[in-house]
N, C-alpha and C positions, 0 to 999 in steps of 0.2 A: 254240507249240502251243496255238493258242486251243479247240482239241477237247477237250487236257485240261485245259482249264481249265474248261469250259461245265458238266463235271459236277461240279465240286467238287472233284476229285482222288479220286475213289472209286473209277473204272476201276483194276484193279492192273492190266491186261492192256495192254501197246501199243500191240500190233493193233487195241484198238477203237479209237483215232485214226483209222486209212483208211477206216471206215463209215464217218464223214462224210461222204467224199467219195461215199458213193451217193445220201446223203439230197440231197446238195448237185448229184449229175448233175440225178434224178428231176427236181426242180423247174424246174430250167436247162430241162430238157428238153419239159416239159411248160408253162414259160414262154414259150417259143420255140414251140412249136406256137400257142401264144392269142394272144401278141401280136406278132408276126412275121407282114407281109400278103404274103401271092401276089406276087411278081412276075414282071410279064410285060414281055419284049422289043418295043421298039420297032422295033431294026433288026437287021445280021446280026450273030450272036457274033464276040467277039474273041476273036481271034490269040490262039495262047497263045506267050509273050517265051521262045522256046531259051535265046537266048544269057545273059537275065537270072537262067533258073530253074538254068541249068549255075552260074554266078557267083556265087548265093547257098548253092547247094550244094557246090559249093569249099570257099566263103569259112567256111559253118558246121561242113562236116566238119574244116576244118583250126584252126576256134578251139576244136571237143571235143576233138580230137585232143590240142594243146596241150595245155589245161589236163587232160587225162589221164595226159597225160605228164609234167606239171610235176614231179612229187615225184619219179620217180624221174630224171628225166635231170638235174635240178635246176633251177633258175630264176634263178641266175648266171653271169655269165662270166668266167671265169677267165685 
């Protein structure tokens, strides 16, 4: 938790940990606008890959799934 570290340890509250992460969008966000150029297409848009985006979305639902599951169904075999 390098957040609570940044203040000293004086925060008593938790929650101020996740503001960071505003301070930390803002900037991303407003870096991304300045140095991020226009891009423009040379030729026609590609394809968007069905059968790649079905495959990855399988393949992630079923490794949260898993590890969701791990503790109670267990993680040995018997």
């Amino acid at each position: 938790m390098l957040a609570a570290q940044a203040d000293g340890g004086q925060q008593d509250d938790w929650r101020w940990n996740f503001y960071i992460n505003v301070v930390i969008t803002v900037v991303a966000i407003v870096g991304a606008a300045v140095f991020v150029s226009h891009v423009t297409r040379t030729g026609p848009r590609p394809k968007l890959d069905i059968p790649g985006t079905l495959l990855v979305s399988g393949g992630l639902f079923g490794l949260v799934y898993g590890f969701s599951n791990a503790e109670t169904d267990g993680g040995t075999s018997s």
